[in-house]
DOLO-757072 format. One record per residue (C-alpha): residue in one letter; residue number from 0; x, y, z. Coordinates in steps of 0.5 Angstrom, whole numbers, plus 500, padded with zeros to 3 digits. Example, Ala and Ser with C-alpha at 12.3 -4.5 7.8 and 13.67 -1.06 7.14 Angstrom:
% DOLO-757072
{"a", 0, {525, 491, 516}}
{"s", 1, {527, 498, 514}}
% end
This chain:
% DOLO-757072
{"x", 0, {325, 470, 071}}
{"x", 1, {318, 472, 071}}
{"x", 2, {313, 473, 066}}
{"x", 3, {312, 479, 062}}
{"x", 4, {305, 482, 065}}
{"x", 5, {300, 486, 059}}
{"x", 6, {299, 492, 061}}
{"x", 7, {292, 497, 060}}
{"x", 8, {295, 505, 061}}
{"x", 9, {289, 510, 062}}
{"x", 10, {291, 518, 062}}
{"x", 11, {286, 523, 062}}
{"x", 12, {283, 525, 054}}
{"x", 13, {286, 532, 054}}
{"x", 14, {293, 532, 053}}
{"x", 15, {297, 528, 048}}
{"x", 16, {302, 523, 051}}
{"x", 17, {307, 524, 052}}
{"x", 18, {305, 532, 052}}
{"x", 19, {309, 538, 047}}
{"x", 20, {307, 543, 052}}
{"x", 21, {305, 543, 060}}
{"x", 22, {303, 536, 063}}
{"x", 23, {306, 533, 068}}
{"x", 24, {303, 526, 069}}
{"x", 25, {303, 526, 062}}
{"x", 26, {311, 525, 061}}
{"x", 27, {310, 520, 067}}
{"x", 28, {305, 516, 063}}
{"x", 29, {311, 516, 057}}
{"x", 30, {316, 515, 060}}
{"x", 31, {314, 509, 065}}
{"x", 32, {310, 506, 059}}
{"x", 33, {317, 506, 056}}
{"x", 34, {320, 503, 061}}
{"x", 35, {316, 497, 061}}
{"x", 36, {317, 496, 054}}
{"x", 37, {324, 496, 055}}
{"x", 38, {323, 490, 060}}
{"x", 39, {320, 486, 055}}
{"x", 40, {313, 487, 058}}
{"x", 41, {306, 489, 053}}
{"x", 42, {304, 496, 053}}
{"x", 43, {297, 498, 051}}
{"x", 44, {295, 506, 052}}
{"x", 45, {289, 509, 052}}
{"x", 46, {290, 517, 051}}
{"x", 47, {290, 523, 047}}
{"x", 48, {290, 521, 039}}
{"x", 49, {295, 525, 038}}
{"x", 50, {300, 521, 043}}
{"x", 51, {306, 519, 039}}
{"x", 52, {309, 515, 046}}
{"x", 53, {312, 508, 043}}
{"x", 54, {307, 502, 045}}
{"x", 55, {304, 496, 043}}
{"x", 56, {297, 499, 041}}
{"x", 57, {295, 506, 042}}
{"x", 58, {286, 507, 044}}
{"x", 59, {284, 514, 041}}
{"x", 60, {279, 517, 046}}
{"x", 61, {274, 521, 043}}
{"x", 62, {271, 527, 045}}
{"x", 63, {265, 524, 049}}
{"x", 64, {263, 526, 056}}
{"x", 65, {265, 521, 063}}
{"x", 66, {259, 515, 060}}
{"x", 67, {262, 515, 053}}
{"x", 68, {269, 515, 055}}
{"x", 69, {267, 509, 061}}
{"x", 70, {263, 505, 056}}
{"x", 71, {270, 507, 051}}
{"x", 72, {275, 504, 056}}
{"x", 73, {271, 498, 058}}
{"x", 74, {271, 496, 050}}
{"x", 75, {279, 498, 050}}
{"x", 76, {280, 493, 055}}
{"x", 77, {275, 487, 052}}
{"x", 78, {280, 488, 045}}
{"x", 79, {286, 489, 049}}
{"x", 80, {285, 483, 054}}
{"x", 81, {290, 486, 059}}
{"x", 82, {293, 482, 065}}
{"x", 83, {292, 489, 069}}
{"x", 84, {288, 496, 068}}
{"x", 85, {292, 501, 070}}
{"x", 86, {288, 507, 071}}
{"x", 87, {292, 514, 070}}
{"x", 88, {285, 518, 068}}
{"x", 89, {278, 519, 072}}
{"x", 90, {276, 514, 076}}
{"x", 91, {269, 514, 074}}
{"x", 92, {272, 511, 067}}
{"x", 93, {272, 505, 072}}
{"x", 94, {266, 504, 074}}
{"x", 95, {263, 499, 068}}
{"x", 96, {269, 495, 069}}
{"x", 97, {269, 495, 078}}
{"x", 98, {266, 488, 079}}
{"x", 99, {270, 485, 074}}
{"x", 100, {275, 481, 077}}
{"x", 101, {280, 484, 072}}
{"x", 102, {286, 487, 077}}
{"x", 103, {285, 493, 076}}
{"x", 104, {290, 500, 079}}
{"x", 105, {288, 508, 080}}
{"x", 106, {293, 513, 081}}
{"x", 107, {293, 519, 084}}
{"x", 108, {297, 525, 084}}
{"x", 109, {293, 530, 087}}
{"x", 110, {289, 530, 093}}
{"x", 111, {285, 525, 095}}
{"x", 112, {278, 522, 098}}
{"x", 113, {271, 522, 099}}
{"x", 114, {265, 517, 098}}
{"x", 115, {267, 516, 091}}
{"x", 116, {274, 513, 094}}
{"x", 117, {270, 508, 099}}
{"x", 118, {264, 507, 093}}
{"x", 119, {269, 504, 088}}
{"x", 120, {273, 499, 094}}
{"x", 121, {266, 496, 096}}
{"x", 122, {265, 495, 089}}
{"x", 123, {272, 492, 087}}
{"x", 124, {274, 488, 092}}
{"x", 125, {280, 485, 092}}
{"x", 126, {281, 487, 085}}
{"x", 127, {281, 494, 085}}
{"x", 128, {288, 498, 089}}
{"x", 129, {289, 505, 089}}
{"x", 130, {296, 509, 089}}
{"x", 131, {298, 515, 091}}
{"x", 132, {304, 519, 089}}
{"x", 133, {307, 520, 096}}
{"x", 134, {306, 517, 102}}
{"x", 135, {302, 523, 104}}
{"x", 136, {297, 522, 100}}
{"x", 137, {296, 514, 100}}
{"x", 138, {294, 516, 107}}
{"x", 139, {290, 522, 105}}
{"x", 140, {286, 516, 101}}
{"x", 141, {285, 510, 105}}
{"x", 142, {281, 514, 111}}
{"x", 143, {276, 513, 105}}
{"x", 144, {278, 505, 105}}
{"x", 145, {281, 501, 101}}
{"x", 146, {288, 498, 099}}
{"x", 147, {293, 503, 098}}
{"x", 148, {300, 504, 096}}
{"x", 149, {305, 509, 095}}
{"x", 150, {309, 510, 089}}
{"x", 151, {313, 516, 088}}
{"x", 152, {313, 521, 082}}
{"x", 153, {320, 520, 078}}
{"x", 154, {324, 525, 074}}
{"x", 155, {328, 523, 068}}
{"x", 156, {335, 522, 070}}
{"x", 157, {338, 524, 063}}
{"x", 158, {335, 530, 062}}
{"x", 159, {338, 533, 068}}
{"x", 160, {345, 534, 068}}
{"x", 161, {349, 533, 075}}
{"x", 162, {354, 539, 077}}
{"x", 163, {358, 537, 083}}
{"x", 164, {360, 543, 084}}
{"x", 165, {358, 549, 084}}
{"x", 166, {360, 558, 084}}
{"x", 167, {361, 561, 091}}
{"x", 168, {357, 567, 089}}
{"x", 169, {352, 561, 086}}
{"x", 170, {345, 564, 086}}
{"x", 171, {338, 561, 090}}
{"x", 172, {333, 558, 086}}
{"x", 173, {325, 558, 087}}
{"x", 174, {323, 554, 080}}
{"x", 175, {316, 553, 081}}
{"x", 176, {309, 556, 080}}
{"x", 177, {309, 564, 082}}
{"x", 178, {303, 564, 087}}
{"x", 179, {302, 565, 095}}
{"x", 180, {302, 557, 097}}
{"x", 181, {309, 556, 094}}
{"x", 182, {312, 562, 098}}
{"x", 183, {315, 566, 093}}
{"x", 184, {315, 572, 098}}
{"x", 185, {318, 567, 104}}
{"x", 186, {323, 565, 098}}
{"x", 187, {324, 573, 097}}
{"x", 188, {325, 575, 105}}
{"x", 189, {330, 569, 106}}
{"x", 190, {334, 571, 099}}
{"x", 191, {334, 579, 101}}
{"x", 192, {337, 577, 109}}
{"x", 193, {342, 573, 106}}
{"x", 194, {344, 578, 101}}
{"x", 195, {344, 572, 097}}
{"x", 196, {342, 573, 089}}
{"x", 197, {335, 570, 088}}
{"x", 198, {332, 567, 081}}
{"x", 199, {325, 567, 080}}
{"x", 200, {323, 561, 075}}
{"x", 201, {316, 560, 073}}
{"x", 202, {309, 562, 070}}
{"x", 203, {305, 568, 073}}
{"x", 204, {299, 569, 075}}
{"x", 205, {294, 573, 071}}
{"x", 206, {288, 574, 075}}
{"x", 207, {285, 574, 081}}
{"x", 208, {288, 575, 088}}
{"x", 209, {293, 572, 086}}
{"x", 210, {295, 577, 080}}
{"x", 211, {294, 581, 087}}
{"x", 212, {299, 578, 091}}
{"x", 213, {304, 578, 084}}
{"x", 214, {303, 586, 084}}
{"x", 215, {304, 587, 091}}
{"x", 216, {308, 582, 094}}
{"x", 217, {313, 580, 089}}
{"x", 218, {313, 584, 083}}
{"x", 219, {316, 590, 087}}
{"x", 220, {323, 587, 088}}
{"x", 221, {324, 586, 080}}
{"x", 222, {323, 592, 080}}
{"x", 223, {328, 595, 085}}
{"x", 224, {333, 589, 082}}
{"x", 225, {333, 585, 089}}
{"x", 226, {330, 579, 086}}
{"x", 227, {331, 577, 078}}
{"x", 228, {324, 574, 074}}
{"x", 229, {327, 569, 069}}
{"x", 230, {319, 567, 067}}
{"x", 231, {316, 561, 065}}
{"x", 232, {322, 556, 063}}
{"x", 233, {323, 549, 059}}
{"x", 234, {327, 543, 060}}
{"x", 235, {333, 545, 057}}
{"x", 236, {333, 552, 061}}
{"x", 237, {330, 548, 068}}
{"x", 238, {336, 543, 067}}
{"x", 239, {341, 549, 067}}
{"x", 240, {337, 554, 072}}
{"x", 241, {338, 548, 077}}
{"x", 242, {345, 546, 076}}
{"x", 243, {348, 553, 077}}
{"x", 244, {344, 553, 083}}
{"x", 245, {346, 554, 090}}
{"x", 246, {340, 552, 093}}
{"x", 247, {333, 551, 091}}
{"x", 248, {329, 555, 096}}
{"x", 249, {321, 554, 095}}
{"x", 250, {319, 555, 102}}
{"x", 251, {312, 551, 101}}
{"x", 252, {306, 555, 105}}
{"x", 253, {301, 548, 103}}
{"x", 254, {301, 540, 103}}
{"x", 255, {305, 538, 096}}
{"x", 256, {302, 531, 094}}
{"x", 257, {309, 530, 091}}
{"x", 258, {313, 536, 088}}
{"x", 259, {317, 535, 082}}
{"x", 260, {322, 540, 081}}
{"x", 261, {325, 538, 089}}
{"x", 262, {327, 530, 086}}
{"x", 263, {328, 534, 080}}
{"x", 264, {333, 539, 084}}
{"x", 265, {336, 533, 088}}
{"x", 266, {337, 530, 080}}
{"x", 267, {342, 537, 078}}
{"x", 268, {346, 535, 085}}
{"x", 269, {342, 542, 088}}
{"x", 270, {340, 542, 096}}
{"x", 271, {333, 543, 097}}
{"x", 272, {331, 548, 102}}
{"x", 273, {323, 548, 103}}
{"x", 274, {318, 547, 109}}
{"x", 275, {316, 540, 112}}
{"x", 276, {309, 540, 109}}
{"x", 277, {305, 534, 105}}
{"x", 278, {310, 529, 101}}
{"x", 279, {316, 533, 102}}
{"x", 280, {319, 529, 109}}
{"x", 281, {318, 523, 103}}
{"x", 282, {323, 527, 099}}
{"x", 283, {329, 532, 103}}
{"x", 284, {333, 528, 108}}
{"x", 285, {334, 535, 113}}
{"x", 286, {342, 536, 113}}
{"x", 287, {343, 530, 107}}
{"x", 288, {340, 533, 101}}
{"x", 289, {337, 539, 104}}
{"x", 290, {334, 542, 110}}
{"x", 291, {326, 545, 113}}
{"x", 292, {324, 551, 114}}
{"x", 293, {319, 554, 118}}
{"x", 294, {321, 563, 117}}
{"x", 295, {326, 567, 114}}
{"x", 296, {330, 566, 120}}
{"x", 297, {330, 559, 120}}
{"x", 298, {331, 560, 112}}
{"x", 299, {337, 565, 113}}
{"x", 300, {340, 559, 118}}
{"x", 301, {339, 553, 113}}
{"x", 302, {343, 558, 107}}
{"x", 303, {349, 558, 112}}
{"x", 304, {349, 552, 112}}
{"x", 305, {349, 550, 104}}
{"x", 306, {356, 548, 105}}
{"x", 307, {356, 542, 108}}
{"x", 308, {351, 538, 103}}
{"x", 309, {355, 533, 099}}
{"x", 310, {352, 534, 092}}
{"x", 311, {353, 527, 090}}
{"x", 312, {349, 525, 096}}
{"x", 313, {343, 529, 093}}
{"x", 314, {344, 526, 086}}
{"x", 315, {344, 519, 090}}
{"x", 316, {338, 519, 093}}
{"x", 317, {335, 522, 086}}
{"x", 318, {337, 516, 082}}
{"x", 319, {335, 511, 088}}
{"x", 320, {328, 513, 090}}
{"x", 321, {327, 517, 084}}
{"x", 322, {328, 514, 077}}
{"x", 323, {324, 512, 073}}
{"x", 324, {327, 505, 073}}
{"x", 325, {325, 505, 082}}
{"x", 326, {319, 508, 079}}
{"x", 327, {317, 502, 074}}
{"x", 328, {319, 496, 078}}
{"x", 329, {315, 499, 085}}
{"x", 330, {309, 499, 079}}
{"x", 331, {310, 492, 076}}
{"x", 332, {312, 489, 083}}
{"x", 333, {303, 491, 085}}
{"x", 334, {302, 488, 079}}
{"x", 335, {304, 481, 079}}
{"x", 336, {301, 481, 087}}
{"x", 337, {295, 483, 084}}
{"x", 338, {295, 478, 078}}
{"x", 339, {297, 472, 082}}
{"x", 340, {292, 474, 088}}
{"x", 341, {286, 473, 082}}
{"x", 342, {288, 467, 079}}
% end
């Protein structure tokens, strides 16, 4: 059996851990902090002061700027004496600490590279490894060097409901932030050719060109009934809008670092229909759990051929590539790596 690891988790100083609203990294953070501690491992977290997540040690932040909160980690880690820094917050924050031989992990979930990238390889050495949230993106980063690896995001498995079957006259979901490069109005083409009921789920914009895409390009279809906007949406409503969901149809128009809410889809036992853009070849296997389109008439196709997506297949690939369980062991199977190399 392996020694339990002492694990150092930076997040960023602006939100609580885990969040009471918005916050997607957040809840990551939570829950993987959890998981470690649930096998046997020491957690200590450097987050918002009102984070309530369970760990061994909490470090408060204070509302200093980059120098104040580097300088604060570094004292962090000198009192907590981690076997590796995970580092979820600024890269910067690292930059006292880079030549210490100190394992040392930062975590991307959104994209990547530059000088900063390539500053901080040079500096840390065999000591400092990145990750990137999808293969994408550890790609994406490594062109400014250094040693990257790919750790997926998760979803939390017993906050979804699985629903094996679902009504023959099953609505279409697009379940995401309403702006133009998540495709609502592909989304609303597809849905008006099909004749299929579509809900749309997610905050609006309230200003700028994309208020204006809103008003011209989505808001018209409310209006007329052809389309029903259900809002922004909580957990507890997320788990109930994909569960009753044929399909969730979210026809990206940009390169997703990740893209939660398709794992989270996949979870509810819901076929995902989108475009093959960033991470989401990592995450739809086209004919198993889901399929790619390019426009309304491949979309129009692709809904034909719901029927033969087994719901169970994507509630699998869900729970085998995409819990937090897979999620934790990836993390501490780098982290021992990284411990025994500097030693």
């Amino acid at each position: 059996m392996s020694r339990p690891v002492k694990i150092l988790i930076s997040a960023d100083p602006f939100i609580p851990v885990p969040p009471v609203g918005y916050g997607g990294i957040e809840r990551i953070i939570d829950s993987l902090a959890r998981a470690f501690r649930k096998r046997g491992h020491t957690v200590g977290l450097v987050a918002h002061p009102d984070s309530t997540c369970p760990v061994d040690a909490l470090f408060k932040w204070n509302t200093g700027g980059t120098v104040s909160n580097a300088m604060a980690l570094r004292r962090f880690t000198r009192d907590f004496q981690p076997d590796v820094l995970q580092s979820f917050s600024r890269l910067a924050y690292l930059v006292p600490q880079l030549a210490r031989p100190l394992p040392k992990v930062m975590s991307y979930q959104r994209h990547t590279g530059g000088s900063q990238i390539r500053i901080a390889s040079l500096l840390g050495g065999r000591s400092m490894t990145f990750t990137g949230c999808s293969k994408y993106i550890a790609e994406m980063g490594r062109l400014s060097g250094g040693d990257w690896r790919a750790v997926h995001n998760f979803v939390e498995l017993g906050k979804i409901d699985f629903r094996a079957t679902v009504a023959a006259n099953a609505p279409l979901l697009f379940l995401s932030r309403i702006e133009s490069i998540k495709g609502p109005d592909l989304a609303i083409e597809i849905a008006r050719m099909c004749k299929r009921r579509l809900l749309l789920a997610g905050n609006r914009p309230t200003s700028g060109s994309e208020l204006e895409f809103w008003n011209k390009k989505v808001v018209p279809f409310i209006e007329s009934g052809e389309v029903e906007w259900v809002g922004e949406v909580d957990d507890a409503k997320k788990n109930i809008l994909l569960g009753q969901a044929a399909a969730l149809l979210v026809p990206i128009q940009w390169d997703e670092p990740f893209g939660i809410v398709f794992a989270e889809a996949l979870a509810a036992g819901t076929p995902v229909i989108t475009c093959r853009r960033g991470a989401t070849p990592e995450i739809v296997d086209p004919g198993v759990t889901g399929f790619f389109v390019t426009d309304a008439v491949s979309g129009v196709e692709a809904v034909g051929r719901l029927g033969e997506i087994d719901r169970t297949a994507c509630r699998k690939a869900a729970e085998d590539r995409f819990s937090s369980d897979a999620c934790a062991e990836q993390y501490l199977s780098l982290y021992r790596e990284k411990i025994g190399a500097a030693r």
